[in-house]
N, C-alpha and C positions, 0 to 999 in steps of 0.2 A: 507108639509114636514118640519120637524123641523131645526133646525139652525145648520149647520155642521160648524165647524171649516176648514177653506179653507187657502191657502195661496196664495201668491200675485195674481199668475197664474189662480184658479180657480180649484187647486187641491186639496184632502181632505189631510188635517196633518196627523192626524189618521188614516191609510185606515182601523181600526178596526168598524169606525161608517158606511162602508157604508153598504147600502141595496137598494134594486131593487128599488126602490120612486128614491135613488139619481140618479141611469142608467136612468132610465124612464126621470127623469126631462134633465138632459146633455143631451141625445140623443132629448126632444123636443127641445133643446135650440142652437141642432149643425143640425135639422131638417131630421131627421134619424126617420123611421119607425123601432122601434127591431123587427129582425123576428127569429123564433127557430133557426137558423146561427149566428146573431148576441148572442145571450143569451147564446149559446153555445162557442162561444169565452170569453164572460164575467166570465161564471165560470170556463173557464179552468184556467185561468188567476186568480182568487179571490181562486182555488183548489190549481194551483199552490204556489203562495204566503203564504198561507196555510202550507205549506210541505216544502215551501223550506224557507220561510221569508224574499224574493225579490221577486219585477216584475218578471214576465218570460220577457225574449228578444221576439224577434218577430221573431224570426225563431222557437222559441218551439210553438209558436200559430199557424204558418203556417202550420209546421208536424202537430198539432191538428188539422188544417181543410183539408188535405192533407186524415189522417187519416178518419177522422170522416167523412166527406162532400166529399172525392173526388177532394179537389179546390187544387188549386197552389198558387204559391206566388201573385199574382197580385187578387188571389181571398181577402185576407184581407185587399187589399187597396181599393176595390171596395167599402167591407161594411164601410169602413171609409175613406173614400174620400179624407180628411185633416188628412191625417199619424193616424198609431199607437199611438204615444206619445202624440198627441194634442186628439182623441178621443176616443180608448178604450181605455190608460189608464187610463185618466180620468173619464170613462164611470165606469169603474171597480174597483176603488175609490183606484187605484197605487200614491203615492206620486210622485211626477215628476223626471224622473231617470237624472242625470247630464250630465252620456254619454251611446247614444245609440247606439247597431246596428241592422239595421233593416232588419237583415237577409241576 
C-alpha cells in the first residue's frame, strides 16, 4: 500500500486518495473480516460523500442497511464494534467529523 497522508488520529487528510487496499488494511488492523454488509456500508458512505461532499451521519447509513439488508440500528454497531467514527469512518477514508450523531 502506498503512503497515504493521515492525520494525528490515523484518518486520511484527503479522503480523495482512498481505495479498497486502505479498507482492507484498517479493517486488518481494527481485525474486521469485510463481508458484502460491510463493503456495502463503505460505498454508501464513499457514494454519499461523492454527492454531497461530507460524511454521511450515521443514521443515512443505518436507513442504508435498514434499506438494503433488512438490519436496524444496532445492526451497524455490530459490524463496527468500536462506533461508527473510530471504524467505518475511518474504514471509508472520511476525515474525522468534530461533532457526531450517531443516529
Amino acid at each position: 500500500m502506498s503512503i497515504l497522508e493521515l492525520d494525528n488520529e490515523g484518518y486520511l487528510v484527503n479522503p480523495d486518495d482512498w481505495n479498497e487496499a486502505w479498507a482492507l488494511e484498517i479493517a486488518r488492523r481494527e481485525n474486521i473480516n469485510l463481508t458484502e454488509e460491510h463493503w456495502s456500508v463503505l460505498r454508501f458512505m464513499r457514494d454519499f460523500l461523492a454527492q454531497h461532499h461530507v460524511a454521511p451521519d450515521a443514521r443515512f447509513v443505518i436507513r442504508h442497511l435498514t434499506e438494503t439488508h433488512g438490519a436496524g440500528r444496532n445492526r451497524l454497531f455490530e459490524l463496527f464494534p468500536y462506533g461508527y467514527v473510530q471504524q467505518a469512518c475511518k474504514m471509508a477514508g472520511m476525515r474525522r467529523p468534530r461533532v457526531w450523531s450517531t443516529g
